[in-house]
N, C-alpha and C positions, 0 to 999 in steps of 0.2 A: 806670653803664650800660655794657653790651658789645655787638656784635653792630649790625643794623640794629633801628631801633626795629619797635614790635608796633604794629599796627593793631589797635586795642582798640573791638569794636561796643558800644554800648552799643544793647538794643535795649528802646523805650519809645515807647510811641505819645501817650503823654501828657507834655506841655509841664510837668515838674515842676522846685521847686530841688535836688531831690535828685538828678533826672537831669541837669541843669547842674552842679551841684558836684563828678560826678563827671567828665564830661565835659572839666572845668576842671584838674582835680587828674591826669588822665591826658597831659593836654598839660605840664601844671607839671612833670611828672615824665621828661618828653626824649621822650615817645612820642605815639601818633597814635590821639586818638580820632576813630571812627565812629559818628554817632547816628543809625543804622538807625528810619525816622520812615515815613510813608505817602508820604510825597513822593518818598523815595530809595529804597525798599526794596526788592530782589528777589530770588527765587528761583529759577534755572533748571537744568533737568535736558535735556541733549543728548544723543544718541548714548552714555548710560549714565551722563554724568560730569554732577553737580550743582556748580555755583556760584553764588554769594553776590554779589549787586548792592549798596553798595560791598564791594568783595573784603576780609574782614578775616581775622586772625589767631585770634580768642578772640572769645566773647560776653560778656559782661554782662545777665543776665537782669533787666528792669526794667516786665515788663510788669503794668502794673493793673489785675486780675481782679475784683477785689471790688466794682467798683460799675459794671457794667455786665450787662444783663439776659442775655446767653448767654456767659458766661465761658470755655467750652467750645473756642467758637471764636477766643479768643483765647490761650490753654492749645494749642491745637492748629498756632496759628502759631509761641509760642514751643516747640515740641517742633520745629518745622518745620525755624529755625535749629538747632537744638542739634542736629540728626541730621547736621550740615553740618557743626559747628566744634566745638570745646570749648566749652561754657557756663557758667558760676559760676549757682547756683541753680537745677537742672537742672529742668525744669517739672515730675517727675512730682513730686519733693520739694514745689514749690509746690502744688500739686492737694492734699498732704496739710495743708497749712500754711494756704489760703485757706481749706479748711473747715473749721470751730472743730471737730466733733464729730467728723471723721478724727482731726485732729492729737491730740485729748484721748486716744481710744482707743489712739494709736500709743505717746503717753507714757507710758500707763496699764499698756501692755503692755510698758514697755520698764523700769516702775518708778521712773517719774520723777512725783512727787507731781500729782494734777488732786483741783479740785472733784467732787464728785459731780455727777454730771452723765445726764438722760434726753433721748432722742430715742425718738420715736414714730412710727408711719406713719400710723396710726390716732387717734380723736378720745379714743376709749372708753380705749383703751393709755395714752395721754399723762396724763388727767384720772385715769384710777385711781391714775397713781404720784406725784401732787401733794401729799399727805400726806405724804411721806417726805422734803418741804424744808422743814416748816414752815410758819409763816405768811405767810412773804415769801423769795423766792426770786429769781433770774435769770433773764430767759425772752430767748434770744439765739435771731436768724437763725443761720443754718449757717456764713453769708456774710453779710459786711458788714465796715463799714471805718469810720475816724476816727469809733467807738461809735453810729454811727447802726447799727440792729438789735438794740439792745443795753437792757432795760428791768429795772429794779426793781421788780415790781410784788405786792400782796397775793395769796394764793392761796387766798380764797375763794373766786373766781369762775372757771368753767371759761375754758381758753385752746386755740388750736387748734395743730394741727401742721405748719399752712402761716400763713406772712404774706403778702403775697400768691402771687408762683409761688418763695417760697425756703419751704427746710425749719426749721424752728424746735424750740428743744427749751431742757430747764428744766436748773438748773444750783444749787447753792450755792449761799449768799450770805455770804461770807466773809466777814467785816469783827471790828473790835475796838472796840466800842461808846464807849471812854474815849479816841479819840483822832479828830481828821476825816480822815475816809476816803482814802484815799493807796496805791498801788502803788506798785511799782520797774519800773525797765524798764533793763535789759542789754542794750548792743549788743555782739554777736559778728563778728568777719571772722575766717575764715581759723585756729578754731580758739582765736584770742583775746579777752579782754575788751579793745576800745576804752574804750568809756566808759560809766557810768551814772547815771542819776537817781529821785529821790524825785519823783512827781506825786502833786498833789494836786485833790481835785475842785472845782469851783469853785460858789462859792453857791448851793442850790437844785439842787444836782445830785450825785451820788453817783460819776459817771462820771469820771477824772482824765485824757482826753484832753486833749494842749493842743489841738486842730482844736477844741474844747469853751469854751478858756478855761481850762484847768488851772493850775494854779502849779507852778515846777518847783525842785528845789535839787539841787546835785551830789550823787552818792553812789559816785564813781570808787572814791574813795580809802579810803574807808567801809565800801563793800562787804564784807559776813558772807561769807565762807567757804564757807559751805553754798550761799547764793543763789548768788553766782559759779559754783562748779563743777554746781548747778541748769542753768540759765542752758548752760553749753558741754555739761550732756550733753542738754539740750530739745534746742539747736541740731545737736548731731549723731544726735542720734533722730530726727528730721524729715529730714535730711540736706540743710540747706542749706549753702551757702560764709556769707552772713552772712545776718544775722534783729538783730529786735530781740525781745529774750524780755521778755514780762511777766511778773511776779511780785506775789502778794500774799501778806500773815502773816496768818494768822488765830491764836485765841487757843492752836493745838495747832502751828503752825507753818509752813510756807510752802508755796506751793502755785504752780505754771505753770496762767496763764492761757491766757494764747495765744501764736504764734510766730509773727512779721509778716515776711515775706518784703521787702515793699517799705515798712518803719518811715521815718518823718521822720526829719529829723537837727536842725530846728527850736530846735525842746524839748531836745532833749539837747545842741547847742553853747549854747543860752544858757543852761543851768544849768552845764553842765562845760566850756568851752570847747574840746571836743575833737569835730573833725570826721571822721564815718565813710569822708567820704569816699576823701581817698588810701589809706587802710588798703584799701576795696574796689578801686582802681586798683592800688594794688600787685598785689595778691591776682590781678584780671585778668590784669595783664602777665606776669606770673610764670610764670601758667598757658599764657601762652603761648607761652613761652619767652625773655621778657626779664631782665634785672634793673634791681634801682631801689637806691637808695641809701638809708639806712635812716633818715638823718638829715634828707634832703631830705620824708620823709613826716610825719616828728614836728614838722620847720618846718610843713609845711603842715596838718597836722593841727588846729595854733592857727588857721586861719582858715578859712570857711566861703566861700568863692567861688562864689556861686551866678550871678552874674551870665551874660548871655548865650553860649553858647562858641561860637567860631571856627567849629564845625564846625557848628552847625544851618544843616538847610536849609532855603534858601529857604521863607517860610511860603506853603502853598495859601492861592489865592482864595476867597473867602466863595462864589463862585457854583459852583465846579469839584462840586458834585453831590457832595461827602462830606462837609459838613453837614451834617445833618439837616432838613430844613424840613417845621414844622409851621402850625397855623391859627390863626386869632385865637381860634375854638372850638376845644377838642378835645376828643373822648372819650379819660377815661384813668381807669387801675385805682390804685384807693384802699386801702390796706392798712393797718391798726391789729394790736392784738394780740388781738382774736374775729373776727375778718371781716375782707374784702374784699368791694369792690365796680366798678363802672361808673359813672361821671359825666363831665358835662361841665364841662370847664374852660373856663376863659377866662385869656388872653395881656394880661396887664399889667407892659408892660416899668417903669412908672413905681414900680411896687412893689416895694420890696427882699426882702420875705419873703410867700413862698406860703402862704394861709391857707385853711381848710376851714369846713363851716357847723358848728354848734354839734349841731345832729342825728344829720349826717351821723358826723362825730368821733365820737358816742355809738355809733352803730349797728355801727362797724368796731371799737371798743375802741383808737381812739387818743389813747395817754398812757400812763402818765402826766401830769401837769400838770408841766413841768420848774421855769417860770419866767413870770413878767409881763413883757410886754413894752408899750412905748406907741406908739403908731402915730398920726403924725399924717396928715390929710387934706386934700382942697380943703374943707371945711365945718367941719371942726373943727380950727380952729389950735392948742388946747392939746392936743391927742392924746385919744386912749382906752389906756384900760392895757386888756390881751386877752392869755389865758392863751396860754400856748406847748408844744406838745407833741410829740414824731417822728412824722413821717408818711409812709410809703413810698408814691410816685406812681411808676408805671411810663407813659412815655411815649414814644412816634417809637424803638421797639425798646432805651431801655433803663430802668433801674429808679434811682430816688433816692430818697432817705431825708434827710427836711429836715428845720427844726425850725419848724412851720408854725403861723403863731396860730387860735386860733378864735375864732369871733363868729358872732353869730345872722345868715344871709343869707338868711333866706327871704322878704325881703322882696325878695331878688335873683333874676334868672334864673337861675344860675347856681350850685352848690353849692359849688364848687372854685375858688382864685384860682392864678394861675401867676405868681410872682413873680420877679425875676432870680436867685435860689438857683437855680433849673434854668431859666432861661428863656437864662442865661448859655451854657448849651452847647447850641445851635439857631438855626435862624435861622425866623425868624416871617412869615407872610406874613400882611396885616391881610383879606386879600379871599378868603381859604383859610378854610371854616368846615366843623365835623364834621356840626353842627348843621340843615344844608340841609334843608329841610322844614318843620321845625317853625317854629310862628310863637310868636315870644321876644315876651313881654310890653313888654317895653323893656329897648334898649344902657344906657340913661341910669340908670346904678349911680353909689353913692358907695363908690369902693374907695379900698386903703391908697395909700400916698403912701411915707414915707421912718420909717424907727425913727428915737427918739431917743434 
């Protein structure tokens, strides 16, 4: 290292290990990270000249677009820094990169191998070109993250062009019938392959995120030739600093799935033991006119230090008003893959997973059936086993996508259960109801309790 160290922002509004790891691995490296949060952040324009509340050198683009219902606005924060500093993952690059059917069109045009793949505006558009995937096909939100939006399903029955307020559209279904279903995923910094891995899907599921349950095994060192240099030119076609590129082989040869701007490092240090992240603090400092020492990142690169860093701040108060607070009822929009709808919900902090009525799920076309799950109760101590399917609920301005059971509730008030899957990012108030007016049959439900 030469010179005074770089103030390196990392900026991320979301409490993740990947934005600690690197946070961690910027301090390891003799320099000064910034983790630009809601607590600390600001931007000011005086008398012409704009500065940055804490003052940094370089950004670190880290923010998570894909599972919040106006992603716009926060695309619009991260442009906000970067018009201010240098940036690594400059946000219009992400804007291409968070939408599956920009980035497909940009690779496609750039000649870097994609699925066949339709989007639609129209109901009539979308259903006419459903013939042309066969009998089973990919039907993927625009947006969406850790494979939630993401479905396997037959294509005899018409599907729509919206899920609920995202765009949706159909896709290949690539796979190699003589082996269980498995992608590669390539993480790129800075122009090179760090590290990569074989996923594979895990039971009753087709999908090989580990957020999922995947299995994972190294494939650093393994890595074909072809996918490698795949792989760095997705990443510089979309124009990020790092991504994790997915990759699948079909029986004619290999194809980019998607390009993740803000990929886990999870998955990929516990199959390869190699961590993304000093490669992206390097990458940072560099940028902003540090250096690092090439040996001190290859040390750290064997370990994943995600633990708390020095620099978060102070965490806000549960009451300071940028929580969210919703009701014991709420009205909220139901989304599957033929419909959406309006219902109310109910707030069940005691339940680990949010479940839908057995009807209702029909009406919207949510499922697939991924997997059985058992659910115990206060009535029923041996559980119930109760199918499990994705279900996008947009609630308190943003959108989630869980994997929600069903069961017949019409014996309940209530079509929709809120379980802590999203009950987790809110705060509840038991005396808040959507529902005021209406006279509810009876509170007195036998709802879920805890999986086993």
């Amino acid at each position: 290292m030469s010179g005074d160290p770089v103030r390196v922002g990392v900026l991320s509004l979301h409490t993740s290990k990947e934005t600690k790891a690197i946070c961690n691995a910027i301090e390891a490296l003799g320099h000064e990270p910034v983790w630009l949060r809601r607590e600390n952040a600001a931007v000011s324009i005086e008398d012409g000249e704009v500065t940055i509340e804490p003052e940094v050198d370089v950004i670190a683009n880290r923010m998570l677009l894909s599972n919040i219902e106006q992603p716009a606005e926060g695309l619009g924060l991260a442009h906000t820094f970067g018009r201010a500093r240098p940036v690594l993952n400059d946000p219009s690059a992400v804007l291409t990169a968070m939408h599956k059917f920009a980035s497909a069109v940009a690779l496609a045009e750039a000649g870097v191998r994609v699925p066949d793949a339709l989007l639609a505006l129209s109901n009539d558009r979308l259903n006419e070109g459903r013939a042309r995937f066969g009998e089973e096909g990919v039907y993927k939100t625009a947006i969406g993250t850790h494979g939630g939006g993401t479905w396997k399903i037959p294509l005899d029955e018409p599907v729509n062009p919206m899920v609920g307020n995202r765009q949706a559209f159909l896709q290949d279904l690539i796979d190699r019938d003589d082996a269980r279903h498995h992608d590669t995923r390539v993480y790129v910094v800075g122009g090179e392959v760090v590290a990569a891995m074989n996923r594979y899907a895990p039971e009753g599921d087709w999908r090989t995120n580990v957020a999922l349950g995947g299995d994972v095994e190294d494939a650093t060192e393994t890595l074909d030739e072809e996918v490698r240099e795949m792989a760095l030119d997705a990443t510089e076609t979309i124009g990020l600093d790092y991504a994790g590129v997915d990759l699948v082989q079909g029986y004619d040869g290999w194809y980019v799935l998607e390009v993740n701007p803000t990929a886990g490092f999870k998955g990929l240090f516990k199959a390869s033991g190699r961590s993304p992240a000093p490669h992206i603090a390097r990458l940072a400092i560099e940028r902003g006119g540090g250096a690092v020492d090439d040996d001190s990142v290859a040390e750290l690169s064997a370990v994943l230090d995600d633990s708390t860093p020095s620099c978060m701040p102070p965490q806000r108060r549960i009451n300071d008003g940028q929580t969210t607070l919703i009701g014991y009822i709420e009205e909220v929009h139901v989304a599957g893959t033929q419909g959406s709808t309006q219902a109310f919900a109910k707030s069940d902090t005691g339940a680990t997973r949010s479940s839908i009525d057995t009807k209702l799920a029909a009406e919207i076309g949510a499922g697939p059936i991924k997997s059985m799950t058992r659910i115990k109760s206060g009535s029923v101590k041996s559980g119930k086993a109760r199918p499990v399917v994705d279900l996008v609920v947009g609630i308190g301005g943003e959108q989630h996508t869980v994997t929600a059971s069903v069961e017949d509730r019409s014996h309940m008030e209530y079509p929709v259960l809120l379980g802590r899957d999203i009950l987790q990012h809110y705060r509840v108030d038991v005396q808040r109801r959507a529902d005021e007016g209406r006279d509810p049959e009876s509170d007195e439900e036998e709802e879920e309790g805890s999986e086993e």
